[in-house]
N, C-alpha and C positions, 0 to 999 in steps of 0.2 A: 504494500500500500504506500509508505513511504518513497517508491519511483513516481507515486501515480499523482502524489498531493501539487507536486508544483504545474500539472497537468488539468485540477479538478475541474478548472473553469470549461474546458470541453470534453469532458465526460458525462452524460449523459446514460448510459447503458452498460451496461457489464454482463457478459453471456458467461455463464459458471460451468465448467464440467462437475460431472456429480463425486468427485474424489474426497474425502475425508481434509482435503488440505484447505477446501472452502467452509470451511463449518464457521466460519466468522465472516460469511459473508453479509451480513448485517452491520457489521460494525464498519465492512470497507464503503458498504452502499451510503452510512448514514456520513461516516466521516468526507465523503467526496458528493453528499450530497445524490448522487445516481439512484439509478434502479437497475436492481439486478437479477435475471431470469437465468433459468436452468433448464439447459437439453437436456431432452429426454433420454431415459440410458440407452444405449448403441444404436444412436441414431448421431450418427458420426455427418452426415450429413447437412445437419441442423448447425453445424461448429466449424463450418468451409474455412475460415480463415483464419480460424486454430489451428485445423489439423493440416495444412497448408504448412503453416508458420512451424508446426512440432517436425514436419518434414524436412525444411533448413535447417533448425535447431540440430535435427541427429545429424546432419552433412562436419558439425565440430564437435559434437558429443556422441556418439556412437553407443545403442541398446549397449547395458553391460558396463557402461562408464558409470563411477562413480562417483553422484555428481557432489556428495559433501567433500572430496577432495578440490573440487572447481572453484578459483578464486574469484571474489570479484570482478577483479581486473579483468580475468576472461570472459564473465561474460559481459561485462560493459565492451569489449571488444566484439564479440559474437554480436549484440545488441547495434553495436554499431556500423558493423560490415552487413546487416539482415536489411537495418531503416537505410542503407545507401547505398543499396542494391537496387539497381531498375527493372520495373515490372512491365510485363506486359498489359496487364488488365488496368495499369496508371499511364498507360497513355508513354510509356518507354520512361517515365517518370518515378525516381525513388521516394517510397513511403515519406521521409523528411521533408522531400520537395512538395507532396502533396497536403502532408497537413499544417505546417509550417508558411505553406504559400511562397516556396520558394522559385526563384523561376531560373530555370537552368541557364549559364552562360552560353552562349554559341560561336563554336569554333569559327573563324575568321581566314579565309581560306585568299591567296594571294595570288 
């Protein structure tokens, strides 16, 4: 919750997987102000841009890694190479660019 506080101003929503590590999702909904909903169990479907996003995640954490060894720093880095990476479905535009209203430079060809 603490990534999410300097954020709350456009939070709005919060989609929960049903895991045991949400059991305080009340507390993150009230402190950020949001509302927060829950897929339904194996409907994997209903979470596209979770289960999307857990898909890059393994590409630097790999099933079987353990992630209480994983420092910070790595994943503010994984965090950082995931939001500056260009999407297809953003218009070739990276997630920072898009929420942030960033507008990409363009190369200048001579």
């Amino acid at each position: 919750m603490r990534k999410l506080l300097p954020l709350a101003s456009y939070v709005e929503t919060l989609t929960y997987d049903n895991g045991k590590e949400f059991a305080l999702h009340q507390d993150i909904d009230k402190e950020l102000q949001s509302n927060g909903y829950f897929a339904h169990p194996y409907h994997s479907w209903e979470r596209g841009l979770n289960e999307n996003t857990n898909g890059l995640i393994r590409q630097f954490f790999p099933k079987g890694k353990v992630l209480t060894e994983v420092t910070d720093e790595e994943i503010q880095g994984v965090m950082d190479k995931i939001n500056n990476r260009s999407r297809k479905c953003l218009g070739f535009k990276t997630p920072n660019q898009v929420f942030f209203g960033i507008n990409p430079t363009v190369a200048l060809t001579t």
